[in-house]
C-alpha positions as CSV (number, residue, x, y, z in Angstrom):
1,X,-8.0,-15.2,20.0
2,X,-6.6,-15.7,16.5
3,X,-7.8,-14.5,13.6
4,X,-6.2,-16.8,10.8
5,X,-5.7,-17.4,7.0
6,X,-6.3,-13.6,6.1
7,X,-5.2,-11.3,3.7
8,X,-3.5,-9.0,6.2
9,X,-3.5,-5.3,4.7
10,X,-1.4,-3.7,7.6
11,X,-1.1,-0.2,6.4
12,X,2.2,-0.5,8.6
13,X,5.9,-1.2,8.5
14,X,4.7,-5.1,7.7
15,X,2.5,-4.3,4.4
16,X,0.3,-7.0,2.8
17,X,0.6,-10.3,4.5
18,X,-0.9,-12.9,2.5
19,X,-2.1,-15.9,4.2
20,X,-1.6,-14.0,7.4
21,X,-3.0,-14.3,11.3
22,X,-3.0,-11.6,13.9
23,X,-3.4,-12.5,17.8
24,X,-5.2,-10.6,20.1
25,X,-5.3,-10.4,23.9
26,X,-6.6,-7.8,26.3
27,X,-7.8,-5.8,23.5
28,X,-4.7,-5.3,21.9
29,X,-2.8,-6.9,18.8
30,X,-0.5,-9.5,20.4
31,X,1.4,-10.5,17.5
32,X,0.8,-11.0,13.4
33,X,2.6,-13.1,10.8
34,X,2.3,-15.0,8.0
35,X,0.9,-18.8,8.3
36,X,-1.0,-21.2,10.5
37,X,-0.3,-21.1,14.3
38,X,0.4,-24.3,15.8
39,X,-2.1,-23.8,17.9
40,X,-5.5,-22.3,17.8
41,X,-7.0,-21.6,21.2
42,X,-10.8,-21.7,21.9
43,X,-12.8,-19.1,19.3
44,X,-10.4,-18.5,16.6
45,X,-11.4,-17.3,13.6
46,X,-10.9,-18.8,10.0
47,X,-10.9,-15.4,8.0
48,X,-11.4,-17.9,5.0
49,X,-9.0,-15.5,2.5
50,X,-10.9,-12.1,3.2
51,X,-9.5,-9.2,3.1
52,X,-8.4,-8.0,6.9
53,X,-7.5,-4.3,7.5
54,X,-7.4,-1.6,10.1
55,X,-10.9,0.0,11.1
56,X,-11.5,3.0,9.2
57,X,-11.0,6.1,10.8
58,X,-13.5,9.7,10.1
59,X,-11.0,12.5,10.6
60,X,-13.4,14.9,10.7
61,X,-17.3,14.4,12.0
62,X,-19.9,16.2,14.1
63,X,-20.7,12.6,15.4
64,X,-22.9,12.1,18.8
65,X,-23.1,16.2,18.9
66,X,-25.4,16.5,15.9
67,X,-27.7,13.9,16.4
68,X,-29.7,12.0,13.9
69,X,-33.5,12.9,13.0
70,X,-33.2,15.8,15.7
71,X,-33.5,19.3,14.9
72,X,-32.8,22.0,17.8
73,X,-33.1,19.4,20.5
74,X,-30.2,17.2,19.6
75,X,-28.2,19.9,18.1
76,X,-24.8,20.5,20.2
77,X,-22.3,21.6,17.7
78,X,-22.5,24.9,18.4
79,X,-22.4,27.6,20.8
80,X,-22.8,30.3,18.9
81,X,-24.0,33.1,21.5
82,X,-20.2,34.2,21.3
83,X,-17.9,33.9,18.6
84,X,-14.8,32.6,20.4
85,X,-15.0,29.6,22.6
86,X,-12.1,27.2,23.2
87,X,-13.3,26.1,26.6
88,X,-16.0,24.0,25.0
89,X,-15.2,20.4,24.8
90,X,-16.8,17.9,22.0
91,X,-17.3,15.2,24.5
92,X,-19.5,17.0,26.8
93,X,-22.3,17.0,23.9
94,X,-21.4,13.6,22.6
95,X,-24.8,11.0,22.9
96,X,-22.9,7.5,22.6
97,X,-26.6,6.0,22.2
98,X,-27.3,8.0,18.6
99,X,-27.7,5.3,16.3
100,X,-25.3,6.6,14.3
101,X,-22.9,5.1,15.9
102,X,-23.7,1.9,15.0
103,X,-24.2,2.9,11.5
104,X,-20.8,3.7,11.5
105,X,-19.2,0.9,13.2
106,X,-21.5,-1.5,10.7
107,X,-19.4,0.1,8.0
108,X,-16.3,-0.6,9.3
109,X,-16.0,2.8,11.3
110,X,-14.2,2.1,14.0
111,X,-13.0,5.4,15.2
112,X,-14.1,9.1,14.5
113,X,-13.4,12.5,15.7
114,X,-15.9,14.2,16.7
115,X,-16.1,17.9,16.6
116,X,-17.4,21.5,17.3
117,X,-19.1,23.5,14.5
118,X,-17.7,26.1,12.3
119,X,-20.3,28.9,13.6
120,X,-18.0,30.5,15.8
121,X,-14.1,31.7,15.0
122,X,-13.2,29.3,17.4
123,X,-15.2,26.5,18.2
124,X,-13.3,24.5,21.3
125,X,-11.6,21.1,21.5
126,X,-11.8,18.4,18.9
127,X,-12.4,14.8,20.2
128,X,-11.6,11.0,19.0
129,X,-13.1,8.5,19.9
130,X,-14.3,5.0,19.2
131,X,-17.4,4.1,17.5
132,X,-18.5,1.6,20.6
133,X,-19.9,2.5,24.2
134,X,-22.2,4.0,26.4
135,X,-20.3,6.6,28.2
136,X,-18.2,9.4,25.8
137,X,-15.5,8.9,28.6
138,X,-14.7,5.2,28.0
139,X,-15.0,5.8,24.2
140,X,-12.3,8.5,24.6
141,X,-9.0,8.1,22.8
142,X,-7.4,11.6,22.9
143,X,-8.3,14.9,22.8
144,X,-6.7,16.1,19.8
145,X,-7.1,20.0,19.2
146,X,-8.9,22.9,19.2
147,X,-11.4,24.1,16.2
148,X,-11.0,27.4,14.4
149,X,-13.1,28.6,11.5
150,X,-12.3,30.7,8.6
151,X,-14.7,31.8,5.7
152,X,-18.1,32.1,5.4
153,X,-19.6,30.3,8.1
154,X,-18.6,33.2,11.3
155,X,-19.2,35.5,8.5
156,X,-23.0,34.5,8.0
157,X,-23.7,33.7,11.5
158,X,-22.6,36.7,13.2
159,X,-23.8,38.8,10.1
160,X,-27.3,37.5,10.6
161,X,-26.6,38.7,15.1
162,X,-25.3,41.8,13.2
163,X,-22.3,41.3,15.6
164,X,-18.4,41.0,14.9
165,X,-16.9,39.4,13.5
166,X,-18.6,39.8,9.6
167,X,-15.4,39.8,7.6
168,X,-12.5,38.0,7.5
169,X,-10.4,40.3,8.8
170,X,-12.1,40.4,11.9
171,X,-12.4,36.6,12.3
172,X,-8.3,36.6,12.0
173,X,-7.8,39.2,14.7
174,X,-10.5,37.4,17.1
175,X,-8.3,34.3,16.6
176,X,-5.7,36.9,17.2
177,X,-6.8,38.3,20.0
178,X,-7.4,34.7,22.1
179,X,-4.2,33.4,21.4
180,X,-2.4,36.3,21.8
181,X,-4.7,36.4,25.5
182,X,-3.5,33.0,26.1
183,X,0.3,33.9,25.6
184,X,0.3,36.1,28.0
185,X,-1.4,34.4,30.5
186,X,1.4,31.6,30.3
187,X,3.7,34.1,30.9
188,X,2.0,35.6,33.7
189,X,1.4,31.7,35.2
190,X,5.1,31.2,34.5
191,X,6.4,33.8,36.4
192,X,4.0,33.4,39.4
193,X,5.4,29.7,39.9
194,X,9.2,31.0,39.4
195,X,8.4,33.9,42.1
196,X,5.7,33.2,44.0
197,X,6.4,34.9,47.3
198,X,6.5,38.2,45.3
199,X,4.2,37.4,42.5
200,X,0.1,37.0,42.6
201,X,-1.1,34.3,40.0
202,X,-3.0,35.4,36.9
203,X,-6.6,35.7,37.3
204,X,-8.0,32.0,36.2
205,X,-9.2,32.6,32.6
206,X,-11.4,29.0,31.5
207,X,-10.2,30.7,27.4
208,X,-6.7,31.0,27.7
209,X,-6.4,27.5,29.8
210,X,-8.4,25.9,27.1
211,X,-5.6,27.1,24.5
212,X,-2.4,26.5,26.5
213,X,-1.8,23.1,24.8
214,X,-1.7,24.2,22.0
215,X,0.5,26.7,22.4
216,X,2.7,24.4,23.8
217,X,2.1,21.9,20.5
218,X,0.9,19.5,22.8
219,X,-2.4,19.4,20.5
220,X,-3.5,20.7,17.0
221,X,-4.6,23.9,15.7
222,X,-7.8,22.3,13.3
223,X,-8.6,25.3,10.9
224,X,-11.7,24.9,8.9
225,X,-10.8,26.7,5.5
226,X,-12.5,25.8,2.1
227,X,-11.0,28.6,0.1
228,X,-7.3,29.0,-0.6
229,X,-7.1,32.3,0.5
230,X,-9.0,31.3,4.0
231,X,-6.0,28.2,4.4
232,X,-2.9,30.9,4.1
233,X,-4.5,32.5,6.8
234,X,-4.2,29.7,8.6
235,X,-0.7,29.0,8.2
236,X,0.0,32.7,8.9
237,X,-1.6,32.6,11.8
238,X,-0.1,29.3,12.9
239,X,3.4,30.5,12.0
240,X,2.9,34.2,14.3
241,X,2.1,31.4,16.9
242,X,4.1,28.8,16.7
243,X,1.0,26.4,16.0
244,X,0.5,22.7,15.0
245,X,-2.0,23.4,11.8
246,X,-4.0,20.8,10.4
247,X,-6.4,21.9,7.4
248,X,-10.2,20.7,7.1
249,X,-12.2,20.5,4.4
250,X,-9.6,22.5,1.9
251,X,-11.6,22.6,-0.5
252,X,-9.6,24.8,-3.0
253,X,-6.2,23.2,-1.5
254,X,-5.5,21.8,-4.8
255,X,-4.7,25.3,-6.3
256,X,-2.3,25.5,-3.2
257,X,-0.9,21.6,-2.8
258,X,3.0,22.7,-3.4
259,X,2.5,25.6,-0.8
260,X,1.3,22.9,1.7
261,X,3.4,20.0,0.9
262,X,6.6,22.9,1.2
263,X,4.9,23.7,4.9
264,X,4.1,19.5,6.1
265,X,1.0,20.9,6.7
266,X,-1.7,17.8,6.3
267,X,-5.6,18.5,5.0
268,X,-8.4,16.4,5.6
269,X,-10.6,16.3,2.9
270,X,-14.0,16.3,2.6
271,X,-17.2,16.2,2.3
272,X,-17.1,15.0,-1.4
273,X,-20.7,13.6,-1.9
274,X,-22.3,16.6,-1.5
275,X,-23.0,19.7,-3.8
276,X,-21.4,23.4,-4.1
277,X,-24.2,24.4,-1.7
278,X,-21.8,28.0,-0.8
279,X,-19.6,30.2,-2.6
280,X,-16.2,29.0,-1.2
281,X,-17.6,25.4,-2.0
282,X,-17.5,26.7,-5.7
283,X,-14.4,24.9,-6.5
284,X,-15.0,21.3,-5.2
285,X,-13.3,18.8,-7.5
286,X,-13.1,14.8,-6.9
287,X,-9.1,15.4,-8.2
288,X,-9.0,17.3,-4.7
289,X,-7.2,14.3,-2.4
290,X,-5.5,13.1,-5.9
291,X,-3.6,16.2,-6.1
292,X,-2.6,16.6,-2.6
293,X,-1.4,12.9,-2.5
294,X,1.0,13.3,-5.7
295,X,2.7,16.1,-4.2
296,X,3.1,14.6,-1.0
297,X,0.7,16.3,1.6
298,X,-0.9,13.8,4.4
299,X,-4.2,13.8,3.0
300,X,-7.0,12.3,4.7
301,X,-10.9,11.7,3.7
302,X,-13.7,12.6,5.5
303,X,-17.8,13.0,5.6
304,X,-18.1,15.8,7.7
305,X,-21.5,13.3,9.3
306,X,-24.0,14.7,9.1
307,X,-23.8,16.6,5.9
308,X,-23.0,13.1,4.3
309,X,-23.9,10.1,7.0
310,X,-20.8,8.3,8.0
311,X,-21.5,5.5,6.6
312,X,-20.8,6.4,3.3
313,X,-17.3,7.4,4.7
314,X,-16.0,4.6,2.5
315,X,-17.5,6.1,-0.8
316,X,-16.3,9.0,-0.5
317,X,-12.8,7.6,-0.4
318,X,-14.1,5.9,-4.0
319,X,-15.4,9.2,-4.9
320,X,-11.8,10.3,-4.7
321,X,-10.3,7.5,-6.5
322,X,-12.6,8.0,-9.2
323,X,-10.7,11.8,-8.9
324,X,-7.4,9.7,-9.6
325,X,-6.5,9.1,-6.0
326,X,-4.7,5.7,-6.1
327,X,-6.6,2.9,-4.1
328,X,-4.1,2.3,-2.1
329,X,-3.4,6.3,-1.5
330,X,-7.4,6.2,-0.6
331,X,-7.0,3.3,1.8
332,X,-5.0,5.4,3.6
333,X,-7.0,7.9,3.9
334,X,-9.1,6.3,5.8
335,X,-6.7,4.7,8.2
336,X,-3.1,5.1,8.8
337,X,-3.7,9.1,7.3
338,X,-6.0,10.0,9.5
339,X,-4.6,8.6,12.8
340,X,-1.7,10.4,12.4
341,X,-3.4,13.6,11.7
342,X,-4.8,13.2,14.4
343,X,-2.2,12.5,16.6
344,X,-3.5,9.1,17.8
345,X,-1.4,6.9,15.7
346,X,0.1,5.0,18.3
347,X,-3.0,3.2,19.1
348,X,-5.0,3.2,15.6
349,X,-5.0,3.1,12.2
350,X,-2.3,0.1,11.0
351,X,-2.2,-3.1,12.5
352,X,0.8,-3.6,14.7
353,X,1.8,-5.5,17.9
354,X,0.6,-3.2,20.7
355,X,-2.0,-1.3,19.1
356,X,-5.9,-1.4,19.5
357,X,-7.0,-4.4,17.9
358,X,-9.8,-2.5,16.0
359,X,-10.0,-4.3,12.4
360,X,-12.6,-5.3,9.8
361,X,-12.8,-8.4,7.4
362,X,-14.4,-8.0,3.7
363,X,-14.9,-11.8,2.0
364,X,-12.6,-12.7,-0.4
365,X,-12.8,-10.4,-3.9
366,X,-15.0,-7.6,-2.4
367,X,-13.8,-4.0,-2.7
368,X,-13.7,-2.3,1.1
369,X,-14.7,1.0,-1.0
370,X,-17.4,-0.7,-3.2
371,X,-21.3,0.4,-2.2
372,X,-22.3,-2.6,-2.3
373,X,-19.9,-4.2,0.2
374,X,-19.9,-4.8,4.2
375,X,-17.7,-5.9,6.6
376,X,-18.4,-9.6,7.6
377,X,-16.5,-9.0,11.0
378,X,-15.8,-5.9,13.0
379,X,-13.4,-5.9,16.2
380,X,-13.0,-2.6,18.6
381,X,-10.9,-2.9,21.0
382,X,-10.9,-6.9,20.8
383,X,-14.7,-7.0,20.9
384,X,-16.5,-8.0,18.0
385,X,-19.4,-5.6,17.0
386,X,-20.7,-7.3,14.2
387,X,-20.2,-10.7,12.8
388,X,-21.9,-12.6,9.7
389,X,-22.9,-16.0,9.4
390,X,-20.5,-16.1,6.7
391,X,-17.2,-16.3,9.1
């Protein structure tokens, strides 16, 4: 298939191609360029001058594990009956069938990570996935990290068990305490595999396995931190340990932006659309993203579904702008941004030969971040998911 006489918004290496096409096979992009084809095979698309860019990409959701209209029943964010659990995996409470899924892929949503809660220290390991199919596996693009939590939200839960931890200084040392845990039970694993004729292995321990990629930086320590205070512990504890850090939420990381941009440590931002509903909320600000952005942290946007439905993922990003975000800064926060973050790049979020060909297609003269507007084609993996009669 070709999609053809498009305005091609890459958010690569190729930038804006106008009058472009992109060819797709097997569900990946095949090629992309400016001009006609010579030849058109069998259901190609005229794009008629719309606007063609990546799908959009949620950096940060509770998507398929909180699902819509439930209460209790269809709540599997979090397992809060112990305040430290990296073994719990994201896609083992995902429901592909929750209609927000198709909410989001409506929008343009093509991709979202799904996540654990913040009621526990550590929550377990962040998802991504695409925003079409019926079984979590197939919808699987990586696994990208494990969830911590700083702040309030340990503090009230296990304040309300009347359990540790209740302050912050116990939520750090629990963090602490697993990683540290962890450590030493690569060492121990290490050593039984150099020596094992005079060595027994470590006891199997589902915590410290849970962790060992990220110890070895082969995924992302996710930190949940709204105040500034909360997102140097982070990076503290990430330095002790040698972690990969990502910042969510960050909701006072303007008051630290030069700290973060000095450490190349990215923030995903968001929700915006919501109110100050807690204390470490208190210092929400639109100019949030804006600031990061101008002194050069990798700043991505998200809705944090369900406390803003994902849908709206694409107002947010205008929310921000509105903040003083450039539009083009804001487009990336919803695609190339976020992928990266996210460490799944190489297969989403610009559109290059080789990558997913997951893209979207707005009519000519319609704002991708304007309420009002709606993809007239969506494409995951090659497969259109929604089409208008307009194209």
């Amino acid at each position: 298939m070709i999609i053809y006489n498009a305005k091609i918004h890459t958010m690569g290496s190729q930038g804006i191609i106008d009058k472009g096409y992109i060819e797709i096979s097997g569900g990946k992009i095949a090629a992309l360029g400016s001009g006609v084809p010579n030849m058109l095979p069998e259901g190609s698309i005229d794009a008629k001058g719309g606007l063609l860019l990546p799908g959009f990409i949620d950096a940060h959701t509770h998507l398929g594990i909180l699902e819509d209209g439930l209460d209790f029943e269809g709540d599997d964010c979090n397992e809060s009956t112990d305040p430290f659990t990296p073994q719990m995996r994201a896609i083992d409470g995902i429901n592909p069938f929750d209609r927000c899924f198709e909410e989001a892929r409506l929008r343009g949503i093509t991709s979202a990570a799904s996540c654990p809660g913040s009621a526990n220290a550590c929550g377990g390991e962040i998802c991504a996935v695409k925003t079409a199919g019926r079984r979590a596996d197939d919808m699987l693009i990586e696994s990208c990290g494990i969830k911590f939590a700083l702040g309030e939200n340990p503090k009230r839960v296990y304040n309300d068990k009347g359990e540790a931890p209740m302050t912050r200084m116990a939520i750090a040392a629990l963090i602490r305490e697993g990683l540290y845990k962890a450590r030493r039970y690569a060492h121990d694993t290490d050593s039984y595999y150099s020596d094992s004729e005079d060595r027994d292995p470590p006891e199997y321990d589902i915590k410290c396995e849970a962790l060992l990629p990220l110890l070895d930086r082969k995924q992302k320590a996710f930190f949940h931190c709204h105040r500034a205070d909360d997102i140097c512990t982070a990076l503290r504890i990430s330095k002790e340990f040698g972690l990969d850090p990502v910042i969510i939420h960050g909701t006072e990381a303007h008051l630290i932006a030069d700290i973060l941009a000095e450490e190349k440590v990215p923030v995903i931002c968001g929700p915006l659309l919501c109110d100050r509903c807690k204390p470490e909320m208190k210092a929400l600000e639109l100019k949030n993203a804006s600031v990061l952005a101008e002194n050069g942290v990798l700043t991505a946007i998200c809705t944090d579904h369900t406390v803003v439905p994902i849908q709206y993922l694409p107002l947010s990003a205008a929310a921000a702008v509105k903040g003083g975000l450039s539009r083009e800064s804001a487009l990336r926060a919803l695609t190339s941004a976020p992928a990266q973050i996210l460490g799944i790049d190489e297969r989403v979020g610009s559109l290059e030969p080789g990558k997913d060909a997951d893209l979207q297609i707005y009519e000519s003269g319609c704002d991708p971040l304007d309420l009002m507007s709606e993809p007239v084609l969506v494409m995951i993996d090659g497969q259109i998911v929604r089409r208008e009669t307009s194209i």
